[in-house]
N, CA, C and O atoms as a GROMACS GRO file, in nm:
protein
  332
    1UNK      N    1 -16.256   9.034  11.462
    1UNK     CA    2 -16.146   9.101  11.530
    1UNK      C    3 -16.203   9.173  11.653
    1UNK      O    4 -16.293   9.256  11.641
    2UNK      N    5 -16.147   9.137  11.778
    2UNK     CA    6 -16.171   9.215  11.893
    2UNK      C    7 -16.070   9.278  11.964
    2UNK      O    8 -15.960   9.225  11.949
    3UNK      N    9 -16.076   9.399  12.056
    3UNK     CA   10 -15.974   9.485  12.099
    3UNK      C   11 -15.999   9.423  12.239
    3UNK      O   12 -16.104   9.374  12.281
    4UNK      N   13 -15.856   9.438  12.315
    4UNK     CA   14 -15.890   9.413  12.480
    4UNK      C   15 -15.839   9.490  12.526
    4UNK      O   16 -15.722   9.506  12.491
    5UNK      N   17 -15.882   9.556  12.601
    5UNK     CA   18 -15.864   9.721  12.699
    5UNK      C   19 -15.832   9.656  12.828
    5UNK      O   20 -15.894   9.553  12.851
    6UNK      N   21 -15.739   9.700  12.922
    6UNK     CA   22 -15.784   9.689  13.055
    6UNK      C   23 -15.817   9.885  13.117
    6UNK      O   24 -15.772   9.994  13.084
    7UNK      N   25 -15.883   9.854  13.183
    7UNK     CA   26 -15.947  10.006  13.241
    7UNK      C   27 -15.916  10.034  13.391
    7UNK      O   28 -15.955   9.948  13.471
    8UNK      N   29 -15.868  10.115  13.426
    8UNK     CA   30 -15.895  10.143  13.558
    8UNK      C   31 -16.018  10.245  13.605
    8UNK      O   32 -16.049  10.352  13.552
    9UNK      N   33 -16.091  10.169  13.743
    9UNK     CA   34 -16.247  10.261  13.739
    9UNK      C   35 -16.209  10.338  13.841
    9UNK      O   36 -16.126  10.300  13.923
   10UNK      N   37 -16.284  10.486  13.846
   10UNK     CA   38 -16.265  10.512  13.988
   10UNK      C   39 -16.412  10.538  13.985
   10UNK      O   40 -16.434  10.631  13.908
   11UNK      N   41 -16.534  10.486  14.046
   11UNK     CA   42 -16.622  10.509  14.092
   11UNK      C   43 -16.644  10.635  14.179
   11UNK      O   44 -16.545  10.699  14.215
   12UNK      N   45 -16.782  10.676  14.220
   12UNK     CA   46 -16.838  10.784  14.247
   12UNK      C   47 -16.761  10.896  14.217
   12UNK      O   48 -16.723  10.963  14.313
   13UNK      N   49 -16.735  10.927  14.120
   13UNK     CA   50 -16.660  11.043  14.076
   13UNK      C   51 -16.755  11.165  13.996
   13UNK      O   52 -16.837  11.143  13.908
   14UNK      N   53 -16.725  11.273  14.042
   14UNK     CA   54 -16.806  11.400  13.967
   14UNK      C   55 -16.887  11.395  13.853
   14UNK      O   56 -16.998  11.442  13.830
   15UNK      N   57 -16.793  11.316  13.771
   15UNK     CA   58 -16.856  11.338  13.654
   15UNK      C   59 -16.806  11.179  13.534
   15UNK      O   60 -16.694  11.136  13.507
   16UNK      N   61 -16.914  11.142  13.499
   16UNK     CA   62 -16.817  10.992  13.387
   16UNK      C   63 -16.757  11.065  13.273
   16UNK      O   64 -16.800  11.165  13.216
   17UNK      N   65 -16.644  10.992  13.250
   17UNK     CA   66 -16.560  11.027  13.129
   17UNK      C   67 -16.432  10.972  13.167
   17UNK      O   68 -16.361  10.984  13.267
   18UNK      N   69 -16.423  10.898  13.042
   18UNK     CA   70 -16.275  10.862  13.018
   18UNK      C   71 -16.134  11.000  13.056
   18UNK      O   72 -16.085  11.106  13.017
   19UNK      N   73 -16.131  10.922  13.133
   19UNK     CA   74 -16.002  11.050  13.131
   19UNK      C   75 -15.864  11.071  13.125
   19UNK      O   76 -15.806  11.179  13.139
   20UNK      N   77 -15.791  10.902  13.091
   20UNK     CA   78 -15.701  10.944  13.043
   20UNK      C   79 -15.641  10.771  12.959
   20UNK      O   80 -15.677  10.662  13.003
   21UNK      N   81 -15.590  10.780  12.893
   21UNK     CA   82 -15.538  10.708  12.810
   21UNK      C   83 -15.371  10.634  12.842
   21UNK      O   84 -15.266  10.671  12.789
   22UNK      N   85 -15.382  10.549  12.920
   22UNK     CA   86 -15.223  10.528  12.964
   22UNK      C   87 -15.090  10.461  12.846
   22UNK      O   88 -14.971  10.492  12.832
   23UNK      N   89 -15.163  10.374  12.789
   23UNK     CA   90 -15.115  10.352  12.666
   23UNK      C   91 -15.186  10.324  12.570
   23UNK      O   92 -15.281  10.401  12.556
   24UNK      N   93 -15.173  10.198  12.454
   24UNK     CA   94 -15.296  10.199  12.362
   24UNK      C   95 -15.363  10.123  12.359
   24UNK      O   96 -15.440  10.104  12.264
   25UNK      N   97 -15.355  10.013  12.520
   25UNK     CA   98 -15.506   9.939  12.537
   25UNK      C   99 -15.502   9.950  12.725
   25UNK      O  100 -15.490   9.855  12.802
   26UNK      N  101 -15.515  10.076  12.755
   26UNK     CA  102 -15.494  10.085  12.930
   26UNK      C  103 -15.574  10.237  12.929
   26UNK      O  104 -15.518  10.339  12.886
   27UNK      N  105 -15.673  10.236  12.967
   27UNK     CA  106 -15.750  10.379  13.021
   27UNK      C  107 -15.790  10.362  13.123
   27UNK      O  108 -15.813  10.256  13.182
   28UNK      N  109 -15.806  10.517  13.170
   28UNK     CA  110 -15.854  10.550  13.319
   28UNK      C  111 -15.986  10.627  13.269
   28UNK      O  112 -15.995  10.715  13.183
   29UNK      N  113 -16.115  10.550  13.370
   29UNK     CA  114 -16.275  10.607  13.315
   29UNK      C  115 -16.274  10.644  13.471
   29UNK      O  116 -16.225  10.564  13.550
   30UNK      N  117 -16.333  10.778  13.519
   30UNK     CA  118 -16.411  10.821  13.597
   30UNK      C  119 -16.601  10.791  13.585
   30UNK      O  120 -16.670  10.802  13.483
   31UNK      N  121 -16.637  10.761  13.698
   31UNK     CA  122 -16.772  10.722  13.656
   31UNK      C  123 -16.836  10.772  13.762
   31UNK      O  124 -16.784  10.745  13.870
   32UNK      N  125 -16.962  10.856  13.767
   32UNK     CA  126 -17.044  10.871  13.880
   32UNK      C  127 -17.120  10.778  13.973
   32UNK      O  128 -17.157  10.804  14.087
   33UNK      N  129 -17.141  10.653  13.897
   33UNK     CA  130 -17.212  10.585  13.987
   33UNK      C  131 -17.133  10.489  14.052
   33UNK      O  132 -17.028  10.446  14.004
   34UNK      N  133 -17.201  10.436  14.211
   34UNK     CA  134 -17.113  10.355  14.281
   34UNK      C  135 -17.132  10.238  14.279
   34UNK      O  136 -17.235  10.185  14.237
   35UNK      N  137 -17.037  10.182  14.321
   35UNK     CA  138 -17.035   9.978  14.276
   35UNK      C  139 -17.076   9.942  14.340
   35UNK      O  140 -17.014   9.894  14.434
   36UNK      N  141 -17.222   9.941  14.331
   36UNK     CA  142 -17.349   9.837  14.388
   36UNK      C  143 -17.449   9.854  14.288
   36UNK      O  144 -17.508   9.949  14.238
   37UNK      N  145 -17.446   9.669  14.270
   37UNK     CA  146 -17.522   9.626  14.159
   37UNK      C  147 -17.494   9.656  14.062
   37UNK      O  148 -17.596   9.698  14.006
   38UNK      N  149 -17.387   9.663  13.983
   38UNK     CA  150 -17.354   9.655  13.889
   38UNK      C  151 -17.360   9.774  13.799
   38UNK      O  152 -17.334   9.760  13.679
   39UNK      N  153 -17.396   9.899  13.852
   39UNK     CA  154 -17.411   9.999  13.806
   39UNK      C  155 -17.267  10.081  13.757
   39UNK      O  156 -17.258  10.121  13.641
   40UNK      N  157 -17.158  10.103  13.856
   40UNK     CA  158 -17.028  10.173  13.776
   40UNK      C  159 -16.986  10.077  13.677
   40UNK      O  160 -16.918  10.111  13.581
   41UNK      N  161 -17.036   9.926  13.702
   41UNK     CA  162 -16.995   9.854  13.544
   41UNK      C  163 -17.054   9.893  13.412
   41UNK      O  164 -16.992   9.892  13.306
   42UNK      N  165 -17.220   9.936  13.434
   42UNK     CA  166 -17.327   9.965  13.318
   42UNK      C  167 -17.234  10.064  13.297
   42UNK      O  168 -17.190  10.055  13.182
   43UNK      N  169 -17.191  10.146  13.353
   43UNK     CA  170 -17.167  10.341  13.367
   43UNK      C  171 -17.006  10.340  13.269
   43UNK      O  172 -16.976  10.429  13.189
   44UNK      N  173 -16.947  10.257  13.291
   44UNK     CA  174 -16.794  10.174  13.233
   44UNK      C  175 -16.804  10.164  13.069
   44UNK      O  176 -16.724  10.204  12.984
   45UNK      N  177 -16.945  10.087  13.054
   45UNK     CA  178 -16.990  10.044  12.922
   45UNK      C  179 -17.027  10.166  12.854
   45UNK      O  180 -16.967  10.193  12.751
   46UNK      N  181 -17.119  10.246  12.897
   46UNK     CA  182 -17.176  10.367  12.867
   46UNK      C  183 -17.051  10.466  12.819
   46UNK      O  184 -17.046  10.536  12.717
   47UNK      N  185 -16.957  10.451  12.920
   47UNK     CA  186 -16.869  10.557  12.880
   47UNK      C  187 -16.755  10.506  12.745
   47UNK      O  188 -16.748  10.570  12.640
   48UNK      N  189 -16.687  10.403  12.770
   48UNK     CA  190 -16.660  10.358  12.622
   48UNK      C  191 -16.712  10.304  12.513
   48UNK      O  192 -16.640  10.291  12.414
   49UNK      N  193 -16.831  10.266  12.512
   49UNK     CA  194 -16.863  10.268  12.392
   49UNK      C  195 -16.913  10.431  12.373
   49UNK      O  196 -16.982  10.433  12.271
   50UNK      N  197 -16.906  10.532  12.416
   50UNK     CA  198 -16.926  10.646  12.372
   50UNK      C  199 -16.825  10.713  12.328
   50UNK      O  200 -16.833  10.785  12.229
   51UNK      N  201 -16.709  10.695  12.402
   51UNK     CA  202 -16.546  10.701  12.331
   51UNK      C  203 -16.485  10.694  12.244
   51UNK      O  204 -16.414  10.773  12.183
   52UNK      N  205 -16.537  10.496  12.223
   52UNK     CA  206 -16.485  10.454  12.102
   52UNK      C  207 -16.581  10.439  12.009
   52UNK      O  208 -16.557  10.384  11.901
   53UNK      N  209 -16.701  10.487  12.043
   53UNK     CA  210 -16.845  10.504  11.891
   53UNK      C  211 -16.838  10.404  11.840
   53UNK      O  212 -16.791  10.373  11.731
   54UNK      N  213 -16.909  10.319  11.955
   54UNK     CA  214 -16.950  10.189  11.881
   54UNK      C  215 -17.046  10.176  11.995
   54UNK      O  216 -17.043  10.236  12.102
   55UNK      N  217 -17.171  10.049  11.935
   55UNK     CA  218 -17.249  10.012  12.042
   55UNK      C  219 -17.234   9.964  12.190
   55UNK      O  220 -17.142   9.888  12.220
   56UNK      N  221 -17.306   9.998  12.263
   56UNK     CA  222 -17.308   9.900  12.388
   56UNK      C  223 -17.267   9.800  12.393
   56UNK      O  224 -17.175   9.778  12.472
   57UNK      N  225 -17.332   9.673  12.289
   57UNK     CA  226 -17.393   9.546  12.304
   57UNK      C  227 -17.256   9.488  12.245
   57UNK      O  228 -17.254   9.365  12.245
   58UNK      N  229 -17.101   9.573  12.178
   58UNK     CA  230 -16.988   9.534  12.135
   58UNK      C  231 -16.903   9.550  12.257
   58UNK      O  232 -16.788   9.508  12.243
   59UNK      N  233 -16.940   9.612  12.399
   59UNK     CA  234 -16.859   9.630  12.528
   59UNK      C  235 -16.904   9.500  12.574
   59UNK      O  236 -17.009   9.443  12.543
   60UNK      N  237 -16.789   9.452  12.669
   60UNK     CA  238 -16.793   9.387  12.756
   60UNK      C  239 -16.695   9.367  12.863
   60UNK      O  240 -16.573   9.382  12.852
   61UNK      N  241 -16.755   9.332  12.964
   61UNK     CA  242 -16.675   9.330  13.088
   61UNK      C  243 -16.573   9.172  13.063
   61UNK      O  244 -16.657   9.096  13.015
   62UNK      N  245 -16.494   9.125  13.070
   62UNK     CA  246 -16.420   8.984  13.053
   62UNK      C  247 -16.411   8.944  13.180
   62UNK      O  248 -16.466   8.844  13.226
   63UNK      N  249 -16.323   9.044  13.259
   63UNK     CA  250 -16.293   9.056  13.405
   63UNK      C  251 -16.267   9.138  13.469
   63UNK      O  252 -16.243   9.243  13.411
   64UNK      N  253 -16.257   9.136  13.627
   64UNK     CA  254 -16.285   9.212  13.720
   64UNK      C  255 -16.409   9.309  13.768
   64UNK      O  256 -16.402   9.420  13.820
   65UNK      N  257 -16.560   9.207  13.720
   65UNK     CA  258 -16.642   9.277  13.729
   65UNK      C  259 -16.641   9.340  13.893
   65UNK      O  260 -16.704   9.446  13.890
   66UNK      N  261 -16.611   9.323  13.980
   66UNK     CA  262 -16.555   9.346  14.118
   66UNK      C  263 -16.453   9.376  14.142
   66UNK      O  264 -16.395   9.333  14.241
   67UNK      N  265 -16.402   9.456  14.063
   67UNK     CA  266 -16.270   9.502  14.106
   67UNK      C  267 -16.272   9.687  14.010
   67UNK      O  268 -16.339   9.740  13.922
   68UNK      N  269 -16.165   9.722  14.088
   68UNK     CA  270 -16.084   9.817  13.983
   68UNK      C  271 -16.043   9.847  13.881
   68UNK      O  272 -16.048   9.950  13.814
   69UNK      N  273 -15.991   9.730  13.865
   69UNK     CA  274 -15.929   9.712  13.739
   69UNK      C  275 -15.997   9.615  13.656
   69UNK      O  276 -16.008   9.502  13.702
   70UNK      N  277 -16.030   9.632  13.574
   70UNK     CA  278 -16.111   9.547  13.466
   70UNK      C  279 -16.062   9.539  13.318
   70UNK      O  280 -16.007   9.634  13.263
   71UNK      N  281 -16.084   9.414  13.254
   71UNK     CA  282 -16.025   9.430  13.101
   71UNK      C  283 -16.139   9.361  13.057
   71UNK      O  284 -16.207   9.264  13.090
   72UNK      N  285 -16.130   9.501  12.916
   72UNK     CA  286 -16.297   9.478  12.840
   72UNK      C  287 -16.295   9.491  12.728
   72UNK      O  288 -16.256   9.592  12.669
   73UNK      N  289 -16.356   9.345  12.660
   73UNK     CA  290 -16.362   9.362  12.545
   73UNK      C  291 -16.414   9.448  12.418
   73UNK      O  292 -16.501   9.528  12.451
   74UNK      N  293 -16.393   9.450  12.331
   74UNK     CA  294 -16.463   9.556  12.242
   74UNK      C  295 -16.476   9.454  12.125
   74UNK      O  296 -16.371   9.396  12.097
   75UNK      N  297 -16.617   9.410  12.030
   75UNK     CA  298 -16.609   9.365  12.001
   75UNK      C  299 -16.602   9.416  11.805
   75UNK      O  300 -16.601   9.531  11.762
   76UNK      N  301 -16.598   9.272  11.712
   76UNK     CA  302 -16.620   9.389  11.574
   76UNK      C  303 -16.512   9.440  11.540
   76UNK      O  304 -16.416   9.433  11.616
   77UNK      N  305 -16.507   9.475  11.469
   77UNK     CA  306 -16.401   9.549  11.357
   77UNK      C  307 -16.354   9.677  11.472
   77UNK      O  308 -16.410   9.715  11.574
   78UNK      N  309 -16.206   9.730  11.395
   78UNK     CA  310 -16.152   9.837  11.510
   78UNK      C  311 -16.229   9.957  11.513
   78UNK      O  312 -16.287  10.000  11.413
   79UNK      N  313 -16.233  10.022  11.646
   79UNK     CA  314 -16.338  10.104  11.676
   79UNK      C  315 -16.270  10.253  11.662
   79UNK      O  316 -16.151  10.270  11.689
   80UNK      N  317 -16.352  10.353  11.617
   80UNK     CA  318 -16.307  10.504  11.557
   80UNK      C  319 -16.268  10.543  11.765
   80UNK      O  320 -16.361  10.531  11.845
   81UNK      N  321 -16.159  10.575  11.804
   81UNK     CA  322 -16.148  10.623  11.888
   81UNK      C  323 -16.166  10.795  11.906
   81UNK      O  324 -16.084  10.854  11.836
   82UNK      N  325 -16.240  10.872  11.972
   82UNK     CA  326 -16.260  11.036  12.008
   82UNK      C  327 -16.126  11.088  12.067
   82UNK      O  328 -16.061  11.053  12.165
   83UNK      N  329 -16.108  11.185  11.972
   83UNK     CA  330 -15.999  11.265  12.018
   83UNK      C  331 -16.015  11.342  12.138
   83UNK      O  332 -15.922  11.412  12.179
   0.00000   0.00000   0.00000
């Protein structure tokens, strides 16, 4: 069983963290680092699998690794979401 999120990123932002939840597979992640080389994507991963407390290696990007908007998989059984 896998979950599919789509996310909206806003790169170079203050501080990473999920910050808001639009419905129950649509979040908005703030991320500090900027989109070159693939880094606000690593920073994307970092921040939900810390969210949803599960590993890294169960995130994935599907699409829009170049874009804004991205939908990402989560892989594995359903993941404990942080209040």
């Amino acid at each position: 069983m896998s979950m599919l999120l789509t996310v909206h990123v806003k790169p170079r932002a203050k501080k990473s963290a999920l910050t808001q939840w639009l419905d129950e597979t649509t979040v908005k992640i703030d991320v500090t680092a900027a989109p070159e080389g693939g880094k606000a994507n690593e920073a994307v991963i970092d921040v939900l699998a810390d969210a949803l407390r599960v590993s890294k290696s169960r995130v994935r990007i599907v699409r829009g690794a170049t874009a804004r908007m991205k939908h990402v998989e989560i892989d594995g059984r359903q993941p404990k979401i942080r209040a």
